[in-house]
N, C-alpha and C positions, 0 to 999 in steps of 0.2 A: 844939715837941714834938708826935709825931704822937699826937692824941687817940686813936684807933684802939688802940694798942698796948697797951692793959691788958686789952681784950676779947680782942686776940690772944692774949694770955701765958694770959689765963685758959682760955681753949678748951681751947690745949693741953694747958694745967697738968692741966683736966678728960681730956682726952684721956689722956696719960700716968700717971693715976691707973685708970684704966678699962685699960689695956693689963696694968698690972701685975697687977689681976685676973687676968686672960685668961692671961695666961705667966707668973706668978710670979717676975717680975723688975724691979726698975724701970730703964727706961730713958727713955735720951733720944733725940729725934731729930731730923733736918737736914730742913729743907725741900725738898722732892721736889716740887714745881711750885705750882698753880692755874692754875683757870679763869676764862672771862668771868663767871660765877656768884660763887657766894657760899662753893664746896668749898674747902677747902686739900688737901697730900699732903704726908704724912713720911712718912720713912723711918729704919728702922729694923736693927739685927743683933740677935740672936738664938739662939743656939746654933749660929753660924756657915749661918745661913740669912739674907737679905735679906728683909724687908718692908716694905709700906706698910701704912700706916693714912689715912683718910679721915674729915677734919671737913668733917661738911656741918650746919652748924647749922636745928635743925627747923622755926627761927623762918621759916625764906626755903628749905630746902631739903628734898627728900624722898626717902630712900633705897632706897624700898619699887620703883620702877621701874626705878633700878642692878640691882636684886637678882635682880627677874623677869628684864629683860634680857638679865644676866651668865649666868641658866639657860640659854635661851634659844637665847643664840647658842654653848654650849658642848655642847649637845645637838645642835647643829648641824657640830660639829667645827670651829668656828673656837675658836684661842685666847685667853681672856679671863681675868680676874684671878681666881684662889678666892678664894672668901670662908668665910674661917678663921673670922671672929667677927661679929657682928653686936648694935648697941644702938640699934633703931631712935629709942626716947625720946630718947636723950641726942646723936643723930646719928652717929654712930662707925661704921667697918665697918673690919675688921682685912684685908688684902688678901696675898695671892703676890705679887713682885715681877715682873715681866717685862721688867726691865733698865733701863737707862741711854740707851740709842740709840732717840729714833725718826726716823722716815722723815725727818721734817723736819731733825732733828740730821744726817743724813748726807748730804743732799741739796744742802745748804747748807755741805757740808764741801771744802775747796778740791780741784777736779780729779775732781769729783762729774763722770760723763759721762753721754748721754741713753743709751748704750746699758748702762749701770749701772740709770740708770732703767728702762729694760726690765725686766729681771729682776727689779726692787723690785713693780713697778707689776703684772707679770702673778701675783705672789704674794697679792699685794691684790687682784684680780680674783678668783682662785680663792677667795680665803677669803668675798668678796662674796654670788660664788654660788650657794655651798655652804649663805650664809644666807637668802638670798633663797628657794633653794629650797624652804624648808620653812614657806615665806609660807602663814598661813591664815590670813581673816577672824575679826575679832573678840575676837584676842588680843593688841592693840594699840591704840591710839587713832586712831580715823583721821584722815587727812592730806585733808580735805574742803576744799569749798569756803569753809566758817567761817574756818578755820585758816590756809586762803593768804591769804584776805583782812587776817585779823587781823594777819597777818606780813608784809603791803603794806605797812599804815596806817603800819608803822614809820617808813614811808621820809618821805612830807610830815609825821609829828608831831614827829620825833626829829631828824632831818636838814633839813629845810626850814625849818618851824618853829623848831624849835628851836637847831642849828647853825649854818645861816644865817642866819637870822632874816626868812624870808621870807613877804609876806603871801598865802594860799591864794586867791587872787581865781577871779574866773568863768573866767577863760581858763587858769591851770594846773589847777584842781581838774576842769574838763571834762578837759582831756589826759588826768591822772592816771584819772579813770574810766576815759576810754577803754579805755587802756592795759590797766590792771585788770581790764576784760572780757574785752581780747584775748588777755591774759595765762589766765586761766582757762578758757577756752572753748578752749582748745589743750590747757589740762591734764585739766580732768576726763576726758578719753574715755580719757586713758594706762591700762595696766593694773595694779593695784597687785600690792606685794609688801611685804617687808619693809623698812625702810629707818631704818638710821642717824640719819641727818641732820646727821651731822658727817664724815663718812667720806672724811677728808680726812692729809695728810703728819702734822701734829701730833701728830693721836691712832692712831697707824698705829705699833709697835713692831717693831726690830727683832729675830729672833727666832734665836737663832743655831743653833739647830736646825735646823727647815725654817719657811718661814710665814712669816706673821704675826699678832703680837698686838695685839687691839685694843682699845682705848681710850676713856670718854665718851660712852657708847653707849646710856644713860639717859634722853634725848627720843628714842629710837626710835617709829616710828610706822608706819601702814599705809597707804603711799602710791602716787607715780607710782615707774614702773621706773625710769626717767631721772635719779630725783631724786641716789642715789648715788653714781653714776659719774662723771656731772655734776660733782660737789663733788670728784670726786677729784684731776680735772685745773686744775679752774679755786678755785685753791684760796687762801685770804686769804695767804698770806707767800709762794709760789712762784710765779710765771711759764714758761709753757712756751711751744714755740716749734707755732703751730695747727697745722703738718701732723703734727708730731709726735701730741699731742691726737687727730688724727683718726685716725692710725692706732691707738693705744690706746684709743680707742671703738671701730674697726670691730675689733679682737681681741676685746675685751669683747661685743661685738655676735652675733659667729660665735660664740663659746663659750657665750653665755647661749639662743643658740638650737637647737645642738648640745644642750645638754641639758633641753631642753624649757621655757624661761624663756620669758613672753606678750612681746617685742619683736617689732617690725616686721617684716616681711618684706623690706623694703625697707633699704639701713644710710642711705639719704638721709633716708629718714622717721624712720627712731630718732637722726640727725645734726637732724635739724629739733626733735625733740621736747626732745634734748637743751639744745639752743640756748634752747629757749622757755624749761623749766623751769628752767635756769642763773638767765637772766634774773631771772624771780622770785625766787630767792634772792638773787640781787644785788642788789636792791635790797631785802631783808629785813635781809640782813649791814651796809649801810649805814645802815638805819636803826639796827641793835642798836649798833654800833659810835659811832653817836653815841649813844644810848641809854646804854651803857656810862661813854660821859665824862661826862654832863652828870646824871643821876642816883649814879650811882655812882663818880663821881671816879677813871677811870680811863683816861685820855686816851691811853695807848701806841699804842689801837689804831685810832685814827681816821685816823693816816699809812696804813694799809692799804685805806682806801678809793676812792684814785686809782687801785689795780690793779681795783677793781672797777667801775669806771668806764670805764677799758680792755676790760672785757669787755663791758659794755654795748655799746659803741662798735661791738665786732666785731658784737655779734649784731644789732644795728640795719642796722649795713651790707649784711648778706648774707639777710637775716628780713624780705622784706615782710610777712610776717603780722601782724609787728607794726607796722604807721603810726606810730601812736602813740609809740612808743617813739626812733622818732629825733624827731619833733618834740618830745617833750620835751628831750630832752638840748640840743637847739639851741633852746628857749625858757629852760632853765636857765644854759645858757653866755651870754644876752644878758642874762640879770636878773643874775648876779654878775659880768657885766664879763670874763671870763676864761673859759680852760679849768677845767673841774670837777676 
């Protein structure tokens, strides 16, 4: 018997007692996804309207940065959920539904083509910029040099440690500095703006209007330009093919500069920046991803860290800036005997 499951029944139970408040009806609902978190999503009908509703329990989750966000980026003119109701106590947020299809769902749908992705990907760009543009300090947390660092550590405590089980000796834990410095000393000069930080196919809706709607946008923060776009292409469940990649950055690249966004002058230079800061994420997502199994008993998603490893791979080959980063991978490939 899954122990878990009476906590489950109860949330909701709580949940669907708190809705009937809100709309004077009681209903029941089907589960509408979750996250690597701790949120669930149902779904809901309504006087033939669709909705979601949102358990994020207060004990592990905080709804007050959904909420700011969702203003945020809709003051912005990107698409994002309303929020009909709100209990921040009890965790609850009553939501507009924004459909059935996201990016990932279609992407992944058979005979899915790259020039299909065009028009998905420049939709997702436009709505990007639109947020970016309205980037102002101090209305966000910033994405400093604490924060990357803290979002390293993932990678040898959760993954190395802990996954592999491997011991931190003097000669990986110097690489891993290394790296770590080389890694940050490339990002701090980027210029910040607004940034997601999940802004990826998953949480990227289809919108069948015009657009897109988006998604999980809740760890926003005020970081590097790069950090986004980055995540767009190089994304935990899809694979793209690099020239493709590069041409969807140099579009992203002309259009952010076209309308007055702090990118390079250069698209080799914002293709460099991109590369570094990918990096650092990828190796942040492998830590969380073992993180995910081994504290939270969620193991689906640690098969997705050989595509991240794959990117590593790329940005090591073509990135002397970073040293460091290929000799790790090739002192990690002789301590586990194999390819990562």
């Amino acid at each position: 018997m899954d122990t878990l499951e009476p906590a489950v029944d109860s949330r909701q139970y709580q949940l669907e007692q708190w809705l009937a408040d809100q709309l004077g009806a009681q209903l029941t609902g089907v589960a509408a996804g979750s996250d690597a978190g701790f949120r669930r999503y149902f779904r809901y009908q309504h006087n033939g309207r669709s909705l979601i509703a949102m358990d994020a329990p207060p004990e592990t989750e905080d709804c007050r940065p959904f909420i700011k966000v969702a203003a945020m980026l809709a003051e912005s003119g990107v698409l994002v959920p309303e929020i009909l109701a709100q209990d921040l106590e009890q965790g609850f947020l009553l939501l507009s539904d924004l459909g059935l299809q996201t990016y990932l769902d279609v992407m992944n749908s058979e005979g899915f083509s790259l020039s299909q992705a065009d028009t998905y990907f420049a939709d997702a760009i436009s709505a990007l910029i639109k947020f970016q543009l309205t980037s102002q300090p101090d209305q966000l947390p910033p994405y400093d040099e604490a924060l990357l660092r803290r979002e390293l550590s993932l990678f040898p405590e959760w993954y190395l440690q802990r996954h592999l089980g491997l011991t931190l000796d003097a000669e990986l834990t110097n690489l891993l500095e290394q790296l770590f410095d080389q890694l940050i000393n490339h990002i701090q000069p980027q210029h910040r703006v607004y940034v997601h930080r999940d802004y990826m196919p998953r949480n990227l809706m289809v919108n069948q209007g015009s657009g897109v709607g988006v998604l999980d946008f809740q760890d926003a923060v005020y970081g590097p330009i790069s950090y986004d776009i980055s995540c767009l292409f190089k994304d935990a469940f899809i694979s793209w093919p690099e020239q493709k990649v590069s041409e969807w950055l140099s579009s992203y690249w002309s259009q952010a500069q076209q309308a007055g966004l702090p990118v390079p002058e250069q698209f080799a230079d914002f293709q460099r920046d991109c590369d570094i800061m990918g990096a650092q994420r990828h190796l942040k997502v492998i830590g969380i991803f073992a993180r995910i199994c081994h504290r939270d008993g969620k193991p689906r998603y640690l098969a997705d860290t050989t595509r991240f490893f794959k990117y590593l791979n790329t940005v090591a080959q073509r990135r002397p800036e970073l040293p460091a980063l290929k000799q790790l991978l090739a002192l990690l490939e002789t301590r586990i005997e194999g390819p990562l």
